[in-house]
C-alpha positions, 0 to 999 in steps of 0.5 A: 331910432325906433320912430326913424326905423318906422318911418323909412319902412313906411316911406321906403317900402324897398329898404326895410319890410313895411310896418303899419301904423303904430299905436303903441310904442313898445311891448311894455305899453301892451304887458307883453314882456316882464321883467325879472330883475335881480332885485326879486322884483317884476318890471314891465319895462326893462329900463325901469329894472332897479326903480323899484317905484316901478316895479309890478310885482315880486318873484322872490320870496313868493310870486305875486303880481300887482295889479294896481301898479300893472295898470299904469301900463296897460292902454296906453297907446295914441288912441288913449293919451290926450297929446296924442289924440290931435297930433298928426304923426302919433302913428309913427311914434306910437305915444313915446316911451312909457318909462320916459313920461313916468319919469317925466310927468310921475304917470304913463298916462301922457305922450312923450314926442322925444323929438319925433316931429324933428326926426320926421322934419329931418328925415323928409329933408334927407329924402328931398336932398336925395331926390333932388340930387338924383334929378340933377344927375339926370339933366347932367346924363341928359 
């Protein structure tokens, strides 16, 4: 829902405010939020909270911050990932889930569409019905 959410504030200005061009798809991809999960260790991403693999840091018994595995996350953005670089709607997805193509590929270095380009095709489908029904209840009122 992230990327429908974007596009109908970017093709419908009037339902939803207006965003700008995504970059990155989430908090987790800039290391703006972590994570403490009640395993005493620190996640950027809430979804991997318990996949230990993941984790980038530890809080209990002492704090400490692991830079090495920090790294993964940080600059990932369509800019950066190479299946995002040529595609043509990568500003409305933002590169995809970071967790999702760790999970996937074993890095966070590569571009999960999770369906985006159908999402897109769909939701432009919906517009043109839309539309196409409101220019027949005008010839009709006509």
């Amino acid at each position: 829902f992230r990327v429908l959410h974007h596009l109908i504030s970017v093709l419908e200005p009037r339902r939803h405010s207006r965003t700008m061009p995504r970059f990155h798809y989430c908090e987790a991809d800039r290391g703006d939020i972590f994570t403490f999960g009640p395993d005493g260790l620190i996640y950027i991403c809430p979804e991997s909270v318990g996949n230990r693999r993941h984790a980038v840091g530890h809080y209990s018994p002492r704090f400490q911050m692991w830079p090495n595995r920090q790294r993964q996350w940080q600059d990932r953005n369509v800019l950066t990932l190479p299946e995002c670089q040529q595609c043509n709607i990568a500003t409305f997805c933002g590169g995809g889930c970071a967790y999702a193509a760790l999970r996937r590929f074993g890095s966070a270095a590569h571009g999960v569409c999770a369906g985006a380009p159908e999402v897109l095709e769909a939701y432009v489908q919906t517009l043109r019905q839309r539309w196409e029904s409101r220019e027949t209840q005008a010839v009709v009122r006509a």
